[in-house]
Steps between C-alpha positions, in 0.01 A plus 500: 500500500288535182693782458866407495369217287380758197847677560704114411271472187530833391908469539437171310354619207749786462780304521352292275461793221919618610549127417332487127719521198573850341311459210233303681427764760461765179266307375259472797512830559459626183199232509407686847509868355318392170208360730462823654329723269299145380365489904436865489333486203275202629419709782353825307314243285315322801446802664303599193308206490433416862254323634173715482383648826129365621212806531323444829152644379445270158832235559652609130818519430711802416851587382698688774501885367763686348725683783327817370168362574600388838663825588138715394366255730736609789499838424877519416476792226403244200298572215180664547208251472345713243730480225534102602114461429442841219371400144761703261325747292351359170661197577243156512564290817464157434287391781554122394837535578503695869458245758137545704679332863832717413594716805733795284742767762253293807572336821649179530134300605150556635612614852757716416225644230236592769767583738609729242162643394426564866811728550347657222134637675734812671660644259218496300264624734748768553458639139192469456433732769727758325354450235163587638662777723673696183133490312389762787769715379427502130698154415267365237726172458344168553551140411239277265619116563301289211473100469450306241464104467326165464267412741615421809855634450411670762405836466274452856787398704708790410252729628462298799850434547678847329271736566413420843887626591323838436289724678130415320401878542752610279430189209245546234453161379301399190379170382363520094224254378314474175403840404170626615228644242617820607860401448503372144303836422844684507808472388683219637766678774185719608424291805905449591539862543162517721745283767825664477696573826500827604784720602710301823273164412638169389281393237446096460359383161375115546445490113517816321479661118711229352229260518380679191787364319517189654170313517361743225774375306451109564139498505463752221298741628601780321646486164878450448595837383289650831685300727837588274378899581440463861889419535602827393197657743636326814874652426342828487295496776775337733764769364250769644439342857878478500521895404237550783717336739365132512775247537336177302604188590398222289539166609410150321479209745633225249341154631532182329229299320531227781520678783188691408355156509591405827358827669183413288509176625550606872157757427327163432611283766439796766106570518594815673670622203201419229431852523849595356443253193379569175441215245544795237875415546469186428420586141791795523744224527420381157682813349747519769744568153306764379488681860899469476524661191292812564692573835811453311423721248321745762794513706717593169308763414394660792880464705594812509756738685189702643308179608708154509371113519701322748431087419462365898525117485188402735486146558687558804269748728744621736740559218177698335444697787918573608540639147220731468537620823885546385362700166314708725773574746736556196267766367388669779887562565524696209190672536697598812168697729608758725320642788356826456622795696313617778394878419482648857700571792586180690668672800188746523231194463673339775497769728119556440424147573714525804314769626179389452 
């Protein structure tokens, strides 16, 4: 019934139209066509600015991607995350202006982030153990991941969360303090190369060389023109553990200045995290600036084509951890492991041990 009575209005309205004047109908429907591109145009515009989508893990909101971000989050052939994330050679990033909670080439939300990270663990595993595998053959190629950041930006959870999608026999993982007595006895990248991976390792900095340009520089530690120097010495020395087969991945976990306070905050109202806070960083936060500038010029100077910074926004953690585990992936791809060759006779082993 509703039916029939949709077809009578329908008929209604077009006799209607047959019934207008000529130069009455022309106008309406040169009104109609002239509205077109106007809707059209109303529709691009609001799905630029559309409502932002919520973050399960800290309730922020977030403008949808671009489709080339979604697609490297689906896997659909998009840009590699890498050259998303990659500082440009001698070009300064301006750290004020990358969004900490932005979520650049990720999945759409938390789930679909640890979802996504998860799927990761095989294909990672996977390489890795070629990795280690081609090193019995002569394959000195490994992989030196290094992280850099405020406290709390979470340098600790990407070990626990990154690294732990790898088999821990194969890791050499590294966590630099103050120098010792010993330490500041010798030139400053003396104890990094005491920790380097070896041949079929993955190598995890927590910290590394480039706090000699970073809090030496703040705190002014060193004079000016050392820390100036020690720029130059770090290209050099990450040049030659690219020459020796080390792919270096450098990675800044860019938090903001509030959310560092919040995770602070959550130390103090947790008594079973006291252990993890430091009132030191309390007194960091004073020259929060100062920190900003000396990773921006760091990651300027020392961004190179041997040994790139990546910027990965970390006030989201799953994002933190789905887009290192992504840089990983991306690289170990290219490093591209192979099995070694077996060097005896497969048929003739397997008739021995059938024999026996």
């Amino acid at each position: 019934m509703a039916g029939k009575q949709n077809e009578k209005r329908k008929s209604a309205k077009s006799s209607e139209k047959r019934l207008e004047k000529p130069d009455k109908r022309a106008k309406r429907e040169t009104r109609e066509k002239s509205a077109e591109p106007a809707k059209n145009a109303k529709s691009v515009k609001h799905a630029k600015n559309a409502e932002p989508t919520k973050d399960a893990e800290h309730g922020k909101s977030k403008k949808p991607g671009k489709s080339g971000e979604r697609s490297a989050a689906e896997g659909f052939g998009a840009r590699p995350l890498r050259e998303l994330l990659r500082v440009t050679p001698g070009e300064r990033p301006d750290l004020g202006g990358i969004d900490p909670s932005a979520t650049p080439g990720g999945p759409v939300d938390k789930a679909a982030g640890v979802a996504a990270t998860a799927l990761l663990a095989p294909p990672l595993g996977s390489l890795q153990e070629r990795l280690y595998a081609a090193s019995t053959a002569g394959d000195r190629r490994r992989v030196l991941l290094v992280l850099q950041g405020m406290d709390t930006s979470g340098k600790g959870g990407t070990l626990k969360h990154v690294i732990g999608l790898f088999n821990p026999s194969g890791c050499r993982i590294k966590a630099f303090k103050a120098p010792t007595e010993e330490e500041l006895g010798h030139p400053f990248l003396w104890r990094i190369k005491q920790e380097l991976p070896r041949p079929g390792e993955i190598g995890i900095f927590d910290r590394s060389h480039y706090e000699d340009v970073l809090i030496a520089r703040v705190r002014e530690l060193v004079p000016r023109n050392r820390v100036r120097a020690r720029y130059a010495q770090i290209n050099r020395f990450e040049k030659a553990l690219a020459d020796d087969g080390v792919t270096v991945v450098k990675v800044f976990l860019h938090i903001g200045y509030e959310e560092q306070r919040a995770r602070l905050l959550q130390r103090l109202d947790n008594p079973d995290k006291h252990w993890k806070f430091n009132v030191g960083d309390i007194e960091e936060r004073t020259v929060w600036p100062a920190y900003q500038e000396a990773y921006e010029v760091a990651l300027e100077r020392c961004s190179t084509d041997e040994a790139p910074w990546y910027v990965v926004p970390s006030d989201r953690k799953w994002y933190r951890n789905w887009a290192i585990s992504t840089l990983l992936r991306e690289h170990l791809d290219d490093i591209d492991p192979q099995y070694p060759k077996g060097e005896f006779d497969v048929e003739e082993c397997r008739r021995r041990l059938l024999a026996s």
